[in-house]
N, C-alpha and C positions, 0 to 999 in steps of 0.2 A: 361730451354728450351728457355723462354723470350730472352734470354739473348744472341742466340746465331744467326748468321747472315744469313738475309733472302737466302733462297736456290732455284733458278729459276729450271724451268724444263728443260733450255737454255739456254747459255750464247757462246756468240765469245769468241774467245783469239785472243785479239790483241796486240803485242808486241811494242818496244818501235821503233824496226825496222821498223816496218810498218810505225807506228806515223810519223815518219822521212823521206819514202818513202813519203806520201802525202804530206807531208813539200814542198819536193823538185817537186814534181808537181804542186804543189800550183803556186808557185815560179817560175816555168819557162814560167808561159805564157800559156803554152799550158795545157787545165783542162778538154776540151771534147777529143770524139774519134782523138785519134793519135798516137806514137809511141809504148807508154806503153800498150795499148789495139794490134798492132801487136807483141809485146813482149809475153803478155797474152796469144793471140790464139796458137803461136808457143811454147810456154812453157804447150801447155795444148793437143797440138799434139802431142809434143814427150813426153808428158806420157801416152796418148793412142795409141803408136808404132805407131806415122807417118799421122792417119787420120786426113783429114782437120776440123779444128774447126772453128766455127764464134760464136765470142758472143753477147749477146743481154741484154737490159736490167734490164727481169726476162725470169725467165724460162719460165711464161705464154706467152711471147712475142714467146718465142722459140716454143711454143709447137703451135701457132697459124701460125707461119710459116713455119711450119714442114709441120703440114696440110695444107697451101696455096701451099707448092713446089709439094705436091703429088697429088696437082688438085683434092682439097676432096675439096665439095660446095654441092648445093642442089641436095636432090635424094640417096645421098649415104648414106651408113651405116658405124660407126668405132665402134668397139667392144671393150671395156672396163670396168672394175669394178666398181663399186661403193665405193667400199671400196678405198677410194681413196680422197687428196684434189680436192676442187671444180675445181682448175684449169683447168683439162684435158678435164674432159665435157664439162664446159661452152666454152671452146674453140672450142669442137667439135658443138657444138650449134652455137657459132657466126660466124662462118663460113658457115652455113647452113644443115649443115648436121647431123645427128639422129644418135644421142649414144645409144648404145645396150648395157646395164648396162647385164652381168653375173655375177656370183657367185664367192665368191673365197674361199679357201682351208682357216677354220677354225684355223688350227695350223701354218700353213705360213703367212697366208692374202692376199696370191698373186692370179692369174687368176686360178681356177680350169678350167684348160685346155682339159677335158671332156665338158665342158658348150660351150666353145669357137668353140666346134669343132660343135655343136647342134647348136649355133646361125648362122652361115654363111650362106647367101643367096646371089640371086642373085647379090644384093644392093651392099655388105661387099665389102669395098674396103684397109680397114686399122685393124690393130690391135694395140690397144693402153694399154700397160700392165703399171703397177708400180712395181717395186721394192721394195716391202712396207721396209720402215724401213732401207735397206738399204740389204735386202735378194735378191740376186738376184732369176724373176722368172726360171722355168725352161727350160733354154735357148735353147739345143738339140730338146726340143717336141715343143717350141714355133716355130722357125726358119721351122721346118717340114711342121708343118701343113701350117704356113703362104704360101710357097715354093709352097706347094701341090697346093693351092687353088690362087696362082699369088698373095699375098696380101702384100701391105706395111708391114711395120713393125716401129712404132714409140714410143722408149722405154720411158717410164717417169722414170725418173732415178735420178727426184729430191733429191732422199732421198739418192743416192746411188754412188757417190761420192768415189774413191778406191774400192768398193766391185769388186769381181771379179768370174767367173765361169769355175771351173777348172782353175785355173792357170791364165786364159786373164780377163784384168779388164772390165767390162762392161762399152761400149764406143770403145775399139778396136776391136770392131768386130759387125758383123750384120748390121742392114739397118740403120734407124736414131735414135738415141739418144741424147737426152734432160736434162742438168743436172741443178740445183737449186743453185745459193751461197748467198741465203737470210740467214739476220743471225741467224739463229736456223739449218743452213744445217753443214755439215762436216765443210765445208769451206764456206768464204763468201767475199764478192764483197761489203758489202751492203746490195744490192741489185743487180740481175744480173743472168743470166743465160748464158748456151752453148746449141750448138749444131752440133753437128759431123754428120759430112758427108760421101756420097762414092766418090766424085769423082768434080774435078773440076768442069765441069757443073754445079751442084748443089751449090756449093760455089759462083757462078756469080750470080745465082739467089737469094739467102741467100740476098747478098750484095744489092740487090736492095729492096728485097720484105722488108729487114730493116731499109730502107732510102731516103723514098718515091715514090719507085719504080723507081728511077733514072739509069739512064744511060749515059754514058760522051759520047761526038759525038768527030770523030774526029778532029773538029775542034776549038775544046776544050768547046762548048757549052754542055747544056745539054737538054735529052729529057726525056719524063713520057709516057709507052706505057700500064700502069695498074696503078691503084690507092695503090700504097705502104703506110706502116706504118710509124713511126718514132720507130726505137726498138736500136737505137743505145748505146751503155754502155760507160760513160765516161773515158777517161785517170786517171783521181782520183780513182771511181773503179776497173780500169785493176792493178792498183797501189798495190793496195790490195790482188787482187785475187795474184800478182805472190806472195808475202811475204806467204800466206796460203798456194800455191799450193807447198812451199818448205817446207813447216812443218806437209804435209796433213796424209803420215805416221803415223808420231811420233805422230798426236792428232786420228787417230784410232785405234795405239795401246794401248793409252790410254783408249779411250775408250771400245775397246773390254776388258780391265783389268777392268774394272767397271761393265762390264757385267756380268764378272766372279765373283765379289763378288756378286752382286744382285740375280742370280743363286744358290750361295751358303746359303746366310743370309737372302732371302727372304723367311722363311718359315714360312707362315700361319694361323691360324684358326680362321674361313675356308678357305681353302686353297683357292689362285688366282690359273686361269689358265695364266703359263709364257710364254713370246712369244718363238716365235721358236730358239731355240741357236744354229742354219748354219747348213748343211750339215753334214753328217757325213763324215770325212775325209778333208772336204772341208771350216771347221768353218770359218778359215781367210779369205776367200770368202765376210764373211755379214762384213761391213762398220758399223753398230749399229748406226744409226742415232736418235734413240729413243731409249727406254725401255717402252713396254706399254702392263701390265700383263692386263688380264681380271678380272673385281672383281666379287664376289658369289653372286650378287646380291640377287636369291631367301634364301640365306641361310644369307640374311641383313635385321635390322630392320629400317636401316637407307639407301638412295638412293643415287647415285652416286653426287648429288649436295651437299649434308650432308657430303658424306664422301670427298668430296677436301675441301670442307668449313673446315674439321677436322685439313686436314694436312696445310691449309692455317692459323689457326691459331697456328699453331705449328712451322710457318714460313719456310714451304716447299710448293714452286709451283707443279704444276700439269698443264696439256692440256691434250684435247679431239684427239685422230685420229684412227679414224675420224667420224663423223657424215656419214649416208647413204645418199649419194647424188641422186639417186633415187626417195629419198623420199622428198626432199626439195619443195618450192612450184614451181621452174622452171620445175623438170621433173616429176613433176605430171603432167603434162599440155601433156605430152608423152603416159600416160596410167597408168603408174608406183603405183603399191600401196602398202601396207604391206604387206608380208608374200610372196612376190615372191621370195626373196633374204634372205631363213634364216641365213646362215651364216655371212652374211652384215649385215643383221640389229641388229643379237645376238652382234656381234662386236660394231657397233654405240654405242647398249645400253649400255655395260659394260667396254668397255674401256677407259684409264686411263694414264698417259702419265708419267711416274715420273722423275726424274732431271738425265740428264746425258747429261754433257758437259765435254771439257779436263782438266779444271782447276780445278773440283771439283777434292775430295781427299777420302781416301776409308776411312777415318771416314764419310764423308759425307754420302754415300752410304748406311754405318751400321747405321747411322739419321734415315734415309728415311727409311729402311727395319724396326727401328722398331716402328716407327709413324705408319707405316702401321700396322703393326702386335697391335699395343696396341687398335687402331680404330677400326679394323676388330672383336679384340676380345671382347672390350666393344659391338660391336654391333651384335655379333652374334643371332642366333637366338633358 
């Protein structure tokens, strides 16, 4: 086992094409936002049938001017998971406005959309779901309720990247949408994120709220009428993202092939609970961003820090997603405490992240399935 090569729970694929895409931007001079970054957004429209896209230089940028376009600031409420990276909260936080952490569906990990419809008050002005994993939530009863109650709607869709609902990929359709190409996402930039839009309007303001809030005068000066960010993505990363976005397919159908052997050869004792495997009818739907079983913890003599330490010396990585953001010490400071959120915090505790990237190989897969399996059963109870 020594002997054989360490296995991330993540890796990019970057080709030789790409390599040589950054060459030639290197090379021409121009290395921040410029051509290759209007190539990007139009290469990343017409794969969401047409809507306008603007990039940024992560998704948390994306997700902080999502909420700055929908005039969320202090007073208001956005309804979101905990089950979730720190991202989308601390966003809603730095913007001034109070996350309303709900519960999510145990077997999906997405918004249990009975909670969403309990939490709405006067305050609610947004809804801020995940796509855990790359599942999308469910789109028909989200879009309802929001419609019903006048609310935003701003997808976190870091993880979800091709996934699609019924047939439309999430991003061609609904309010705003926010996608991640850090490199552990489908695809990646680097670093970098999107954000889809409805309608021109919204693309004028995008353009400023991510570049100091500027505005050209007609007389070719410029003015600042609110104090903008800096979120702009360079030409070097747009560089990247089109080489990914033309291969984004072919590395999740690799990956959903990975998932299918892990489904199949990840059997137990005692047994994980497996994540959700799509829709029924609909599997090609989930984009598989991860693989993250739940471990037996009570039926463990050893603890989730014991058991990746196992497979980390067996030369198999592992990560955590995700920790209960609820619980951390910024939104304690909201009220937040154990046992409001049990399906969040059962997930926090036991969850588990195992490798799955496009370049890994389905020997790889049957590695991992049975590190796990030898760990779990030396430690049974």
């Amino acid at each position: 086992m020594a002997s054989l090569p360490y296995l991330p729970f993540a890796r990019p694929t970057l080709d030789e094409d790409t390599i040589a895409g950054v060459v030639e931007v290197l090379r021409s001079g121009w290395i921040t936002t410029g051509p290759q970054v209007q190539k990007f957004e139009a290469a990343l429209s017409a794969y969401l049938g047409g809507r306008p896209v603007r990039v940024l230089n992560s998704a948390t940028a994306a997700l902080e001017v999502a909420l700055q376009l929908c005039g969320i600031g202090p007073g208001d409420e956005v309804i979101t998971p905990s089950q979730t990276f720190f991202a989308a909260p601390n966003m809603i936080a730095k913007v001034g406005a109070t996350p309303v952490f709900v519960d999510v569906e145990l077997a999906s990990r997405n918004l249990d959309l009975d909670a969403v419809e309990w939490a709405i008050t006067p305050r609610t002005k947004a809804i801020m779901p995940t796509h855990f994993a790359g599942l999308p939530v469910a789109m028909d009863r989200l879009y309802e309720i929001a419609g019903r109650h006048r609310l935003r709607v701003i997808e976190d869709a870091a993880l979800a990247i091709g996934s699609s609902w019924r047939g439309q990929r999430i991003g061609s359709f609904g309010d705003l949408t926010v996608f991640s190409f850090h490199p552990n996402k489908n695809m990646t930039t680097i670093e970098g994120g999107a954000l889809v839009l409805s309608d021109e309007a919204e693309v004028r303001e995008v353009e400023k709220l991510r570049f100091h809030g500027i505005t050209r005068l007609p007389d070719g000066t410029r003015d600042v009428a609110f104090p903008g960010g800096k979120f702009n993505l360079p030409d070097v990363n747009a560089r990247i993202g089109l080489s990914q976005l033309a291969r984004l397919e072919e590395f999740n159908t690799r990956r959903r092939e990975f998932v299918a052997d892990y489904f199949q050869l990840l059997q137990t004792d005692p047994p994980c609970l497996l994540p959700h495997p799509g829709y029924t009818g609909d599997e090609a739907g989930h984009s598989w961003n991860m693989f993250a079983p739940l471990l037996p913890l009570e039926q463990m003599s050893i603890d989730r820090k014991q058991f990746r330490a196992a497979l980390e010396a067996r030369g198999i990585g592992t990560g955590i997603s995700y920790e209960a953001a609820h619980l951390t010490t910024l939104f304690r400071r909201y009220g937040y405490c154990e046992g409001e959120l049990p399906n969040t915090e059962q997930i926090a505790r036991e969850t588990v992240t195992l490798p799955l990237f496009p370049t890994m190989s389905g020997a790889d897969v049957e590695r991992v399935c049975t590190a796990v399996s030898e760990v779990l059963l030396e430690a049974k109870i």
